[in-house]
C-alpha positions as CSV (number, residue, x, y, z in Angstrom):
1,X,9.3,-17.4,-8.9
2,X,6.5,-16.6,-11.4
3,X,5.3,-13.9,-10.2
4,X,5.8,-10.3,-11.9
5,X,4.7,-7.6,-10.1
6,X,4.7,-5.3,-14.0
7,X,1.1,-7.2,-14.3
8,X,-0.6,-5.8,-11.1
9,X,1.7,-2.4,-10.7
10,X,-0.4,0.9,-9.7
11,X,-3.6,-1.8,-8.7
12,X,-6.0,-1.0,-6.0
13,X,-3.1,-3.1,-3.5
14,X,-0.4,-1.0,-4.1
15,X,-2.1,2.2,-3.5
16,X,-3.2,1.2,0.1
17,X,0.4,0.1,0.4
18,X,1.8,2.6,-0.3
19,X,-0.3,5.5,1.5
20,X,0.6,3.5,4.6
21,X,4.5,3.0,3.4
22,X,4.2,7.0,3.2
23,X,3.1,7.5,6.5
24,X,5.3,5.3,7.8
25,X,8.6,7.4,6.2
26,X,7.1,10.2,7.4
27,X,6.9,8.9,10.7
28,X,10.3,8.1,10.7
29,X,11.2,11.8,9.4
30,X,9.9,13.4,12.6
31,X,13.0,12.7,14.6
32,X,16.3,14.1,12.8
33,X,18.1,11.3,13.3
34,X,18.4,8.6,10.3
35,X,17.0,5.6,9.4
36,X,17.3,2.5,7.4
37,X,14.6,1.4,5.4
38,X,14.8,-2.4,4.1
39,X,12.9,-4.1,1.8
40,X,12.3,-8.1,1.7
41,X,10.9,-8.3,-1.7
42,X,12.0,-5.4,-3.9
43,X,11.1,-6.2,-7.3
44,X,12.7,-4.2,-10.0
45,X,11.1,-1.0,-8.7
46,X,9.8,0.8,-11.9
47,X,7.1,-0.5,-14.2
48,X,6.0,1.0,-16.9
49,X,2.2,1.2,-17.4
50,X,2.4,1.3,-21.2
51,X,4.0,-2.1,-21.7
52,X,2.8,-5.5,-22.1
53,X,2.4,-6.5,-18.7
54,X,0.5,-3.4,-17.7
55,X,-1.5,-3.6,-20.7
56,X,-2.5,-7.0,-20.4
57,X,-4.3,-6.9,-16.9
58,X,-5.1,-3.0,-17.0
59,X,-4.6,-3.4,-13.4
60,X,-4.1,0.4,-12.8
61,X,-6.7,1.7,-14.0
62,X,-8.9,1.0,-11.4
63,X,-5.6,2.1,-9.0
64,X,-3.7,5.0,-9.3
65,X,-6.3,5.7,-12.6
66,X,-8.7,6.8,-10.2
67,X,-6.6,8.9,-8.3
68,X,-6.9,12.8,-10.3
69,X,-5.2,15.7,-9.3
70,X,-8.6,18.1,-8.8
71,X,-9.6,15.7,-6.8
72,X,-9.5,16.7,-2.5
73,X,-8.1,14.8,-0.7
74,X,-6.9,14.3,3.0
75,X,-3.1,16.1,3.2
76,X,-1.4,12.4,3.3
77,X,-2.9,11.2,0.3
78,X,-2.6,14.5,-1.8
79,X,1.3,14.3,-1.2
80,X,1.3,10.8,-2.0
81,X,-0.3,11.1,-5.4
82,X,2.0,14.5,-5.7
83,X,5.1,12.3,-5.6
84,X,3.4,9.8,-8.0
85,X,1.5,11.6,-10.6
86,X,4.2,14.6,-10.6
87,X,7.6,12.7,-11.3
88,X,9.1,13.4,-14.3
89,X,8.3,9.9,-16.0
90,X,5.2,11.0,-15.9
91,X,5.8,14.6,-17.0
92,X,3.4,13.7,-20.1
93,X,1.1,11.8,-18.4
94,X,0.5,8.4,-16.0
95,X,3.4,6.6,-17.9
96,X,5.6,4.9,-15.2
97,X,4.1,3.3,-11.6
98,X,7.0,3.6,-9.3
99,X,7.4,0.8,-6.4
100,X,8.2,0.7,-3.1
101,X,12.1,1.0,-3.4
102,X,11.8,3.8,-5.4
103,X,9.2,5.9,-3.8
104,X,10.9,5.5,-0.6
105,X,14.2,6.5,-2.2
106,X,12.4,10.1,-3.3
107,X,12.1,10.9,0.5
108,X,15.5,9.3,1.8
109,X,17.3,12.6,3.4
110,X,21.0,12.9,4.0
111,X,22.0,10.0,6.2
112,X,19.4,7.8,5.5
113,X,19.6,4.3,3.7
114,X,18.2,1.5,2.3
115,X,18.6,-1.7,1.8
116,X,16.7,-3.9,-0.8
117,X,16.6,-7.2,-1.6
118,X,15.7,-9.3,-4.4
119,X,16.3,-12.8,-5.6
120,X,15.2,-12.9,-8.8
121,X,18.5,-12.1,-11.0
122,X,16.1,-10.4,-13.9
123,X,14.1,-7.9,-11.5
124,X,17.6,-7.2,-9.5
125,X,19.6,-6.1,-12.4
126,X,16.9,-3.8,-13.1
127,X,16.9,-2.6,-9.4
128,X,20.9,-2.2,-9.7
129,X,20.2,-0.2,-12.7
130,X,17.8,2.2,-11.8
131,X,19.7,3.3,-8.6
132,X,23.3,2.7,-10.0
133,X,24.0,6.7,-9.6
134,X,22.4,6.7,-5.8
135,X,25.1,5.7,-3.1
136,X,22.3,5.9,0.0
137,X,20.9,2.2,-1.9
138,X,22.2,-0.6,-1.4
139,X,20.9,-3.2,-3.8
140,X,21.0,-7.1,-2.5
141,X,20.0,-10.2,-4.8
142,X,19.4,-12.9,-2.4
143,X,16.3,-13.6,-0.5
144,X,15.2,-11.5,1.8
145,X,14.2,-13.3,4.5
146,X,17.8,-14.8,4.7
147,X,19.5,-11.1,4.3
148,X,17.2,-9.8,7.7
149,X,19.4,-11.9,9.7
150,X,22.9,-9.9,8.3
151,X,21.2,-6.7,7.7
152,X,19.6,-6.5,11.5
153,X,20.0,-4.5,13.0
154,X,21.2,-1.3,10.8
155,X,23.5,1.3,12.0
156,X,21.3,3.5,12.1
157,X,19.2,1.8,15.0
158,X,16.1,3.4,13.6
159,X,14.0,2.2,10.7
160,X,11.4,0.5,8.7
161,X,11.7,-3.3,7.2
162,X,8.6,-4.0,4.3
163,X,8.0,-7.5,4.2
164,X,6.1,-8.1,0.9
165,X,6.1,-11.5,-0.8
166,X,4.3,-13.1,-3.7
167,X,2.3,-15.5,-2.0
168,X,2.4,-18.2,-5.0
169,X,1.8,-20.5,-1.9
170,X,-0.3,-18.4,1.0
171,X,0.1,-20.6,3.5
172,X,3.5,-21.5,3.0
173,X,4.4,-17.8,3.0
174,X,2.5,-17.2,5.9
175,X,5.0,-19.5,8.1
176,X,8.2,-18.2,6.2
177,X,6.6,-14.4,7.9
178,X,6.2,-15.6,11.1
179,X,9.7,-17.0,11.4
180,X,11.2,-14.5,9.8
181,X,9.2,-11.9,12.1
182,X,10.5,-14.1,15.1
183,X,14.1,-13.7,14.2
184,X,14.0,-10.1,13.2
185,X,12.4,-9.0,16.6
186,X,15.1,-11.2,18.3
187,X,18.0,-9.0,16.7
188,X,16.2,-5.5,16.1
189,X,13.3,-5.4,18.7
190,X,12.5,-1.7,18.3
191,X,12.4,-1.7,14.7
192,X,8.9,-1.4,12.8
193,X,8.0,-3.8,10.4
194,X,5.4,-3.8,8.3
195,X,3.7,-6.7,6.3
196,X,1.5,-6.5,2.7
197,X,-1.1,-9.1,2.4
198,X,-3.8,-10.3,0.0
199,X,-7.4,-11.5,1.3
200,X,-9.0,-13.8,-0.6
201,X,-11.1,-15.8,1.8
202,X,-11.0,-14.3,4.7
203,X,-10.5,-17.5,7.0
204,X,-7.4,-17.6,5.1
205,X,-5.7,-14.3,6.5
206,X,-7.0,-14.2,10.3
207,X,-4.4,-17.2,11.7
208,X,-1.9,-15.0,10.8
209,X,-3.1,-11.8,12.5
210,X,-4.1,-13.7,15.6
211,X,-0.7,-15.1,15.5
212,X,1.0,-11.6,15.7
213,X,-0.6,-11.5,18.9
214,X,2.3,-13.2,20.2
215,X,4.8,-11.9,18.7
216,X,5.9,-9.6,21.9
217,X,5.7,-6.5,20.2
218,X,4.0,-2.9,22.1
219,X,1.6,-2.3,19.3
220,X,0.1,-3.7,16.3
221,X,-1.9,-1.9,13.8
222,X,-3.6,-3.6,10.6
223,X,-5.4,-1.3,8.0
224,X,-7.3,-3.3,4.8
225,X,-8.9,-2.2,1.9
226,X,-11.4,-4.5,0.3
227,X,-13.1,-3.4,-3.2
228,X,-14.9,-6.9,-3.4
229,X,-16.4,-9.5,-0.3
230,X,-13.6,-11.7,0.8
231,X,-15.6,-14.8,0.2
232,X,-13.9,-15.9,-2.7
233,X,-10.4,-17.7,-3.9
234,X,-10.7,-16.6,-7.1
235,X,-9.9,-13.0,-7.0
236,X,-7.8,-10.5,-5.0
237,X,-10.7,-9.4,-3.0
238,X,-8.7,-7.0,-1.0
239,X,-5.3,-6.7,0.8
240,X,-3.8,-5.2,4.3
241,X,-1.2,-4.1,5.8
242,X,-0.3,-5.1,9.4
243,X,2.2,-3.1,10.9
244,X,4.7,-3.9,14.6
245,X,6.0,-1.8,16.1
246,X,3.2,0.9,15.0
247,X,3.7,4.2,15.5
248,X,1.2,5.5,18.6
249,X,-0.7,7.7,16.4
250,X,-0.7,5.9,12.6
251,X,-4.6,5.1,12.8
252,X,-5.0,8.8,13.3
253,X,-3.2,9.4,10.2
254,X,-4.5,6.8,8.0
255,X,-8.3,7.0,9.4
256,X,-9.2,9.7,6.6
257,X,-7.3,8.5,3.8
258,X,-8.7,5.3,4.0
259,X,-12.3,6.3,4.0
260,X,-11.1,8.4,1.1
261,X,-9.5,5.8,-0.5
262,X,-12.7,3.2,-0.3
263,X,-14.5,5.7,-2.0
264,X,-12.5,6.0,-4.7
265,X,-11.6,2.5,-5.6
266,X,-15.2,1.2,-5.3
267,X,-15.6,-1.1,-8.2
268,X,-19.1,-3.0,-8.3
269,X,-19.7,-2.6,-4.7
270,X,-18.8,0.2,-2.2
271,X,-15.6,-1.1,-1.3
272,X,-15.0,-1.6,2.3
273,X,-11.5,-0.5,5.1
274,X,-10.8,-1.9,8.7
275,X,-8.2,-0.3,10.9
276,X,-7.8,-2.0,14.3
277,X,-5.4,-2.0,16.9
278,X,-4.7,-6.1,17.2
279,X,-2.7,-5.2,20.4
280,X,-2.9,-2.1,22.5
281,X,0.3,0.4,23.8
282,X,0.6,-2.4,27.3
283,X,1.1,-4.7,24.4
284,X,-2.9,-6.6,25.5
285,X,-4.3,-8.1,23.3
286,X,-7.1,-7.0,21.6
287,X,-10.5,-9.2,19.9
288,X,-10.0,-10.2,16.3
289,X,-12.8,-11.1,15.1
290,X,-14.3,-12.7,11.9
291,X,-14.6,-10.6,10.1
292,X,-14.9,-7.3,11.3
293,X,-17.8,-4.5,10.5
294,X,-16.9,-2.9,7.7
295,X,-15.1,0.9,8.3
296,X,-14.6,-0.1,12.0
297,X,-11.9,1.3,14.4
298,X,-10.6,0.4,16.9
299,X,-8.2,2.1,18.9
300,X,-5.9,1.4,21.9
301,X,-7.5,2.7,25.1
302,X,-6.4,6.2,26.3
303,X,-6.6,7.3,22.7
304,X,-10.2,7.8,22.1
């Protein structure tokens, strides 16, 4: 539990995350019905970019930093920096990098709830505290993977759960995802689940994908955003999202803003995206391969 999300807040990780979070919600908000959204790993879903964590790694800066209003941008990604850059923390200026809970909780409509989980007692008080006043949250500190198997499934029988750990030990996390997917999809099959990830060396990452493959699930959709070659263990190279349960036409959405995005938050080296269908709508599955072209897609067939 040493991780502190306040160091790497606003990075070039939690933007792609959070585009594709977006267009998930809005997904979700097609249909009138509600939904449940429920997060694993909440942390304590505000962080300041002006405090010593933030200060220390400058992590944002080559994140959200490079993200300016005057800038176009596909429609996705202008409302997402919208709801960022125009809160009212940051009235005066890129002050506050809201997380997940948060940012979700500014597009919750009537009916809608969430559920959030988070073990750490210091990062759950703040949680508690920062949506005391907000009945549709529902604040949890235990661990998440326990709390799927009393939160599945929600009322609302429609919904989203982000799974989006620490990975202080990769591999170990990598099993506790893969059970915890197993168990989820045996209470709440329809749901859609979506997983963060970091790529370091890419050999690291692709057991895990190819294990989803068998997870029984209609479609699977990753999308990865790599400023640096994952070749190394020293470094966040990168990071992906891998997403069950994928809505049919989310690599429509995000194609655009990706290839948007890798522009942007170039560093050294053109940075480099992936979206590929890992299994198609008949639930086949599809190649993995390693590692993929940069900027290929790959979608399911019948949608070319």
């Amino acid at each position: 539990m040493n991780y502190r999300h306040a160091y790497h807040a606003g990075n070039f990780a939690d933007v792609l995350k959070h585009v594709v979070l977006m267009a998930l919600i809005e997904s979700l908000q097609a249909k009138p019905t509600p939904f449940c959204y429920i997060d694993t790993h909440a942390g304590s879903g505000n962080y300041p970019l002006d405090g010593f964590e933030a200060r220390k790694t400058a992590e944002h800066k080559d994140g959200i930093g490079r993200l300016h209003p005057a800038e176009k941008a596909p429609p996705l990604l202008r409302r997402w920096r919208a709801s960022i850059l125009g809160s009212a923390d940051n009235a005066q200026g890129l002050k506050h990098y809201p997380g997940s809970p948060l940012q979700v909780a500014r597009l919750l409509r009537p009916g809608d709830s969430a559920q959030l989980c988070e073990l750490h007692a210091e990062e759950a008080a703040k949680l508690r505290d920062l949506f005391r006043a907000n009945p549709q949250v529902h604040v949890h500190q235990r661990d998440g993977y326990e709390a799927l198997k009393a939160l599945l499934p929600p009322r609302e029988k429609r919904g989203l759960v982000l799974i989006d750990p620490p990975y202080e030990a990769q591999e170990a996390e990598y099993r506790q995802i893969e059970q915890a997917l197993k168990s989820a999809l045996q209470r709440w099959p329809g749901g859609i689940y979506a997983v963060w990830y970091p790529i370091k060396l890419r050999s690291q990452v692709q057991p895990f994908l190819r294990g989803l493959q068998h997870s029984g699930v209609k479609r699977v959709l990753r999308a990865e955003l790599l400023p640096h070659p994952d070749d190394s263990p020293l470094r966040l190279n990168g990071s992906g999202m891998v997403i069950l349960n994928a809505p049919w036409n989310l690599d429509e959405v995000l194609r655009e803003p990706l290839r948007v995005l890798a522009s942007l938050l170039s560093q050294e080296r053109p940075a480099e995206w992936k979206l590929e269908w890992l299994l198609d709508e008949a639930g086949s599955q599809l190649n993995v391969p390693s590692p993929l072209p940069a900027s290929r897609l790959s979608r399911p067939p019948g949608r070319r």
